[in-house]
C-alpha positions in Angstrom: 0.0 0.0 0.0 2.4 2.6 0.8 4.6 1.7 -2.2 1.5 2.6 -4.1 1.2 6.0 -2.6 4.5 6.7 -3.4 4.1 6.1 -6.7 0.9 8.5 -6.9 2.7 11.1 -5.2 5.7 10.9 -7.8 3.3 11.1 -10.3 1.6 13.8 -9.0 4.5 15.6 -8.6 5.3 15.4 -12.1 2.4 16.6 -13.3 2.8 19.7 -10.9 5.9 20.4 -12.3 5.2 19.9 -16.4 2.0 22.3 -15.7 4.7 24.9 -13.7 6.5 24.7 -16.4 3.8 24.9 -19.1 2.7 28.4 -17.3 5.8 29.3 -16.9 6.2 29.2 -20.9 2.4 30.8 -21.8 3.2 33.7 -19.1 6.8 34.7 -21.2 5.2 34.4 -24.8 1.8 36.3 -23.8 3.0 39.7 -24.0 3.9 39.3 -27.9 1.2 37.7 -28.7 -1.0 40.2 -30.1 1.7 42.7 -31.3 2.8 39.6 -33.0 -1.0 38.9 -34.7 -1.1 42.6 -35.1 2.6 42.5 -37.3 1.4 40.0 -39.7 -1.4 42.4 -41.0 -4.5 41.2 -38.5 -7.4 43.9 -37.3 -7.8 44.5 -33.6 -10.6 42.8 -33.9 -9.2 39.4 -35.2 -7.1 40.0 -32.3 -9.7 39.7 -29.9 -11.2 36.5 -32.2 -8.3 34.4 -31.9 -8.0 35.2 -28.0 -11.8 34.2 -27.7 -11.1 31.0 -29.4 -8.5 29.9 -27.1 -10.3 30.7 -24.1 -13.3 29.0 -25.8 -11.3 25.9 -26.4 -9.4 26.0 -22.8 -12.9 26.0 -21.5 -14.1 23.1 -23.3 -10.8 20.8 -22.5 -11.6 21.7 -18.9 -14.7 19.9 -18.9 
């Protein structure tokens, strides 16, 4: 039994830090995003499109 737990909390531990990580990686390339978007010729309001869409589709993997 506690062999198993150990193993859960390895695993769980993992996870923690490959979604740390994962953050860590959205939170540095936010910023550009849109100036990004906005460089290759798209309107503010594509801007706000393709943002929409990816909170859409967060929302729905969430579920």
């Amino acid at each position: 039994m506690r062999k198993e737990l150990s193993s859960i909390c390895e695993n769980f531990l993992v996870l923690i830090i490959s979604y740390s990580l994962f953050n860590l990686g959205y939170a540095l390339t936010w910023p550009f995003e849109s100036p990004f978007v906005q460089s290759l010729g798209a309107s503010p309001f594509m801007i706000g499109l393709i943002g929409s869409i990816g909170s859409l589709v967060l929302f729905l993997a969430r579920i």
